[in-house]
N, C-alpha and C positions, 0 to 999 in steps of 0.2 A: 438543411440538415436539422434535425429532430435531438441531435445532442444536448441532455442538459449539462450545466456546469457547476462544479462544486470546488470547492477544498475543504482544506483542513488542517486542525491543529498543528499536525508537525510544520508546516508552512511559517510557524511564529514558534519554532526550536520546541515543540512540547511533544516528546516521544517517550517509549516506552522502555528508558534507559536511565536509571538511578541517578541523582546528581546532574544529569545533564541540562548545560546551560542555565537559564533563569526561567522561571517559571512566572509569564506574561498573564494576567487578571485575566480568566475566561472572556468576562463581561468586553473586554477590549477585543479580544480577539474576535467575538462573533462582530462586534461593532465596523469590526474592518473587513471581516469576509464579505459582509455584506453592502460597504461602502464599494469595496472593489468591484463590485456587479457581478457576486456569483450566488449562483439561485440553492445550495445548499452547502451542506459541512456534514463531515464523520463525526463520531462522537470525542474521537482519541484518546489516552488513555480511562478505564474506570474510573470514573469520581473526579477525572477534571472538569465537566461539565456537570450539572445536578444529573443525579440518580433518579432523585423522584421525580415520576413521568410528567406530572401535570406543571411541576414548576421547569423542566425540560423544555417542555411543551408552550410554556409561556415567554420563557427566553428564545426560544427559536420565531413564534409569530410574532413576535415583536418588531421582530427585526426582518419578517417576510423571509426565512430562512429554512428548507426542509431538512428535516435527518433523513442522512441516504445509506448510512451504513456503519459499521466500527471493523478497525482491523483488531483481532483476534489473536496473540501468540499463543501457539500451544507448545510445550514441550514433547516434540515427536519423539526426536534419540534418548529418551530416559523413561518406559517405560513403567518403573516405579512412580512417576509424577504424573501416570496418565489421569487417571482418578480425580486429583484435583486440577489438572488444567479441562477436565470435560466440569468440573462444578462452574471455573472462572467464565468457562464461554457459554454453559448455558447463564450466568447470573447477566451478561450482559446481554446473550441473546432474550431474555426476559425483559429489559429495556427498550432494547430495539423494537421489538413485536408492540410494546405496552407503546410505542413513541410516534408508531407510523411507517417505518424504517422494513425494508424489503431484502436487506442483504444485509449475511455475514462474512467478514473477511477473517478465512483464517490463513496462519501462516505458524512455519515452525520459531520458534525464539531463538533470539540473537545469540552467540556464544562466542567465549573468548576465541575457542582451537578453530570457530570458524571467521568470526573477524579476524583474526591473527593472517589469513589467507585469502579472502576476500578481491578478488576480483583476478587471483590466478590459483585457480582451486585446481587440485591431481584429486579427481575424484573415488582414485582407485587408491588412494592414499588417504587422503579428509573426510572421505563419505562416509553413510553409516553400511552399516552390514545389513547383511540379508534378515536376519532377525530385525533387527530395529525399524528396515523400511517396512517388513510386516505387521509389525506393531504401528507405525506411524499410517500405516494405510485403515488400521482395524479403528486407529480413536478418530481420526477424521473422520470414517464412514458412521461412527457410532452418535458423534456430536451432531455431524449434516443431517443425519436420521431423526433425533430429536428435534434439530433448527427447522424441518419442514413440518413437524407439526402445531410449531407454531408460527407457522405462516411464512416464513423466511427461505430465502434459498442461500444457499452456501458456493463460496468462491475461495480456491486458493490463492494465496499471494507469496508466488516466491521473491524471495527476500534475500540482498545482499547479508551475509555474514550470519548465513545459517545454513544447515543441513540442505536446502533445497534452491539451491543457487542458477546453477549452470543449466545452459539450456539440456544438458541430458538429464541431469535430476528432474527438471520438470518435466519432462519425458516421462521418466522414470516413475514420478509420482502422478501423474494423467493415466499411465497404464494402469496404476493399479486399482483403481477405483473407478467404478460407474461414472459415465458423464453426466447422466441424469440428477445422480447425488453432488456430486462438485462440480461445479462451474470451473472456469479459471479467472483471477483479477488480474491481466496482465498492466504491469508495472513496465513502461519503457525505459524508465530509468533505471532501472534493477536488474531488466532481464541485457540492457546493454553493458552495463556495471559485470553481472557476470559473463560477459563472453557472447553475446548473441544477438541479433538483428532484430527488432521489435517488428520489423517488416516481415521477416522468414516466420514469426510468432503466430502470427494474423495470417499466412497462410498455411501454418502447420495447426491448428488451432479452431481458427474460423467461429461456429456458432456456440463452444465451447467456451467462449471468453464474454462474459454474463458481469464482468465490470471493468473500467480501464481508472488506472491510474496515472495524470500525463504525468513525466519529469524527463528532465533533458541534463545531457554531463557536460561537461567541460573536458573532451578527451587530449588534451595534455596535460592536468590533473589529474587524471584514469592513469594513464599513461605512467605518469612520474611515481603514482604510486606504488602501482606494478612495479614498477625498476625499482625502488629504495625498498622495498617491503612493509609499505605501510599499510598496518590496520583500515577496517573501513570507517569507524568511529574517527580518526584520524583526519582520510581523505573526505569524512565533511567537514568536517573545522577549514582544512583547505581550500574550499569550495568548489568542489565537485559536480554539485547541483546546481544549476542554475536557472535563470528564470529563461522561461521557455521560447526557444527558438535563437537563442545565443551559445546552444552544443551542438550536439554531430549528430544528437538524434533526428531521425525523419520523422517528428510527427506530424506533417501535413500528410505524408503518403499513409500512414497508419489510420488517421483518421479517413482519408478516403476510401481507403480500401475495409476498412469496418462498416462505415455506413453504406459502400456499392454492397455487403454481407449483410445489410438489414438492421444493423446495429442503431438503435435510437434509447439506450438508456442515458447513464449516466456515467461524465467522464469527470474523475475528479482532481484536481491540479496539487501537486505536492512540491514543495522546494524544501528536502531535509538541510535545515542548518545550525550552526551553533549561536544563538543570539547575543552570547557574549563580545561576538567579533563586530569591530566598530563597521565594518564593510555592511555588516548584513543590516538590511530595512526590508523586513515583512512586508508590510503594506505596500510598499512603492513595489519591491517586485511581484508582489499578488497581482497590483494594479494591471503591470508594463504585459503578466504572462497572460493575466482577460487579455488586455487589448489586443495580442498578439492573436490568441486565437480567436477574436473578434473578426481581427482586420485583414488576417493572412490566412487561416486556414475557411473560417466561414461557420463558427459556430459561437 
């Protein structure tokens, strides 16, 4: 298999969520991505990593590490905010292009009224309306328009605890845009988080899925939190996510059945957590989820 492997910052609790957990030394963090034998990393949030391309550029061959991509929130459901979520992603898609980096990952931004529901979403109740998905189809088409002229291609990433959750929103938002223009980043740990089989993804999907992100649940964590109501910000402090091939996700089958599809980019390992919890150790489960898919799946 042709798969390369990567992670990324949120794997050491660095997300794009205010206050959240402790914020771990860059410099340490690539230091581990790449002890754990993975051949790149995303950028993660703007301005955790240097900005400026050449000193980017120098911390990542330092360390024999490529940039593969940055996930992207845009504000879909708030129309009034399109304007400057298209300034935010082109300032990063400027980075990426300047740094070597071939893909944009966009996605809608997290929100209270949709973590609040988060992983038993009534879409006909929490969804946006027909205006706002027009809207959210017209700024993604308008950014990925831009991100290909500067060399980049564009991938959604639906995302627990947003507008574009459930396997019909993705749907929903696959329809309404060229596939040529959006790729899709399927996320296994997201799209089974909301509701759906990363297996049935990969073949409702296929050549349209242009980046993977692995992660795997803990589905009686899923489970417990569905039944009590808990938030998705919540159900990772719980731990939710786990290191890979200790949940219920299939991703050996997902991997095979992407690469029998031709699939030979890049697949990049995520474990969302809260680093504050004496449980969690980044590096050791960075390490255990390489070896897993070293030793068990074949990549």
């Amino acid at each position: 298999m042709n798969i390369k492997v990567g992670n990324a910052p949120v794997s050491w609790g660095v997300m794009e969520v205010a206050d959240w957990g402790e914020q771990i030394p860059y410099r340490k963090v690539l230091d581990e991505i790449a002890e754990a034998g993975y051949a790149g990393t995303e950028l993660g949030p703007y301005g955790y990593f240097p900005t400026e391309p050449n000193e980017l550029a120098a911390e990542l061959s330092a360390r024999g590490l490529q940039l593969v991509a940055s996930f992207v929130p845009v504000p879909l459901a708030h129309p009034e905010r399109h304007d400057a979520g298209y300034q935010e992603a082109m300032k990063v898609a400027q980075l990426l292009a300047q740094s070597g980096a071939r893909i944009i990952v966009l996605a809608d931004e997290m929100s209270e009224p949709r973590m609040a529901v988060s992983g038993r979403v009534d879409e006909s109740s929490d969804g946006m309306n027909e205006q706002q998905w027009d809207g959210a189809a017209h700024i993604l088409g308008r950014i990925a328009e831009a991100c290909r002229e500067l060399g980049l291609s564009s991938v959604f990433h639906h995302h627990a605890g947003t507008f574009v959750e459930t396997p019909k929103e993705v749907e929903r938002l696959c329809e309404s845009i060229n596939p040529d223009l959006l790729g899709l980043c399927l996320d296994t740990g997201h799209y089974f988080f909301g509701g759906g089989d990363p297996v049935d993804a990969v073949r409702l999907y296929g050549a349209r899925i242009r980046h993977l992100h692995l992660k795997d649940v803990q589905l009686p964590i899923l489970e417990a939190a569905r039944r009590d109501g808990i938030g998705f910000l919540e159900a990772v402090r719980r731990g939710v996510f786990c290191e890979l091939g200790a949940g219920a996700v299939d991703l050996n089958r997902v991997i095979q059945d992407m690469t029998a599809g031709g699939y030979s980019e890049w697949a990049i390992v995520e474990q969302d957590v809260d680093t504050r919890s004496e449980h969690v150790k980044p590096f050791e489960s960075a390490l255990r989820s390489r070896q897993y898919l070293r030793n068990v799946i074949g990549i």
